[in-house]
PAZAPA-4460 file (N, C-alpha, C; in steps of 0.05 Angstrom, whole numbers, plus 32768, in hexadecimal, padded with zeros to 4 digits):
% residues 49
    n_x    n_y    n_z   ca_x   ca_y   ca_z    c_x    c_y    c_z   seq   type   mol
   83F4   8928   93EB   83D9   891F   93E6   83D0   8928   93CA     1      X     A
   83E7   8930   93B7   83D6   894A   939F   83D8   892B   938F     2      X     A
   83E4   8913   9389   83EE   88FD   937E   83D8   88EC   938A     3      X     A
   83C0   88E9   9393   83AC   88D4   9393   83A3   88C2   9384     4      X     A
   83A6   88A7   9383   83A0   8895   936E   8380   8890   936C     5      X     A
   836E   88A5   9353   8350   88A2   9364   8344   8888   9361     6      X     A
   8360   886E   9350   834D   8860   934D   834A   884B   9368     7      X     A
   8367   8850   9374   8367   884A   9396   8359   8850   93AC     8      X     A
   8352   886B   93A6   833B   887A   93B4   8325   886C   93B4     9      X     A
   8320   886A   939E   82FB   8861   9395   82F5   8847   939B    10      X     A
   8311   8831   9397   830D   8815   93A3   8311   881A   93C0    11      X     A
   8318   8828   93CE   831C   882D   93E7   82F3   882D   93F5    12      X     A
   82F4   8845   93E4   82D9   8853   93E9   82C3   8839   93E9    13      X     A
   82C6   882C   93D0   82B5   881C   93CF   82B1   8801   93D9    14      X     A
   82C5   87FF   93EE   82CE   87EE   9410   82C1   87F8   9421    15      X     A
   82BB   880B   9422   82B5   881E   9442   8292   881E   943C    16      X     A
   8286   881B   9454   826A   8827   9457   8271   883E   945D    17      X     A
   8246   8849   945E   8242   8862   945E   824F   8873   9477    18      X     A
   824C   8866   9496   8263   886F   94AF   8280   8871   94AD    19      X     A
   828C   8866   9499   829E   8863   949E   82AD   887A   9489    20      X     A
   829D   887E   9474   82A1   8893   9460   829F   88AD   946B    21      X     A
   8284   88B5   947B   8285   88C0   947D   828D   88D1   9492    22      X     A
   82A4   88BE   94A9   82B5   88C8   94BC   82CA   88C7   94AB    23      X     A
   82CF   88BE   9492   82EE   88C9   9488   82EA   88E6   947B    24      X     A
   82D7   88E9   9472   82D5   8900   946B   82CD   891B   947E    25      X     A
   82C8   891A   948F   82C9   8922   94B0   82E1   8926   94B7    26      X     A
   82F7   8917   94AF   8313   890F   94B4   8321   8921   949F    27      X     A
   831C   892C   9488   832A   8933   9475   8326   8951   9477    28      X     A
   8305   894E   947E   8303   8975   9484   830B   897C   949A    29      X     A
   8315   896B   94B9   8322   897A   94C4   8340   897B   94B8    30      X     A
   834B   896C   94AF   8362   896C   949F   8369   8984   9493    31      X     A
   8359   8986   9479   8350   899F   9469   8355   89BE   947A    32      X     A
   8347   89BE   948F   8348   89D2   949B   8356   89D0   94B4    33      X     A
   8372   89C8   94BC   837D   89C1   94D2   839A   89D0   94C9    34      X     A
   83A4   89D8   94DD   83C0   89E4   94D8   83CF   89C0   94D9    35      X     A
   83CC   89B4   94ED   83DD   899B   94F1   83D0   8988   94DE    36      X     A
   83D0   898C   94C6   83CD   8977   94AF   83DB   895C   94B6    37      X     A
   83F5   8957   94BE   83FF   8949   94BF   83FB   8934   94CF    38      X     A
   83F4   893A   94EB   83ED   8929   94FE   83D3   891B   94FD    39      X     A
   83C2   8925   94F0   83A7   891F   94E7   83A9   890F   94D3    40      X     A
   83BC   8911   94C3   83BE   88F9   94AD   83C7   88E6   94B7    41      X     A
   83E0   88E8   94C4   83E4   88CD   94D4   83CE   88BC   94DE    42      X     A
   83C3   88C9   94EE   83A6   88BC   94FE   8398   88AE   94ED    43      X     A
   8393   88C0   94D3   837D   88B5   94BF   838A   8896   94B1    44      X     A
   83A1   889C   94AD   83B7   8886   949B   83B4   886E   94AF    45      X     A
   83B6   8871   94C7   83B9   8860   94DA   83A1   884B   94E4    46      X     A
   8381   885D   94E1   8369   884A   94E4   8368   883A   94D3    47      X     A
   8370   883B   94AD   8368   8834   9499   8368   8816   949A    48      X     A
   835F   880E   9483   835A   87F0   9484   8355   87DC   9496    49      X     A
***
């Protein structure tokens, strides 16, 4: 995740409404603070688009 394209991010970002942003980011701080990083990203990778 240290390799983020922000300009992928930000067209991403600027797809999503305000609910939907702000359960990914809901999604990232349990991430952030989760021993199982991994499985949580899956999940997250998996709702997208």
């Amino acid at each position: 995740m240290n390799n983020v394209d922000m300009n992928a991010l930000m067209n991403m970002l600027s797809k999503m409404d305000k609910k939907e942003i702000e359960k990914g980011m809901e999604q990232i701080s349990k991430m952030l603070n989760s021993k199982d990083k991994d499985e949580i990203l899956k999940k997250f990778n998996g709702q997208g688009k």
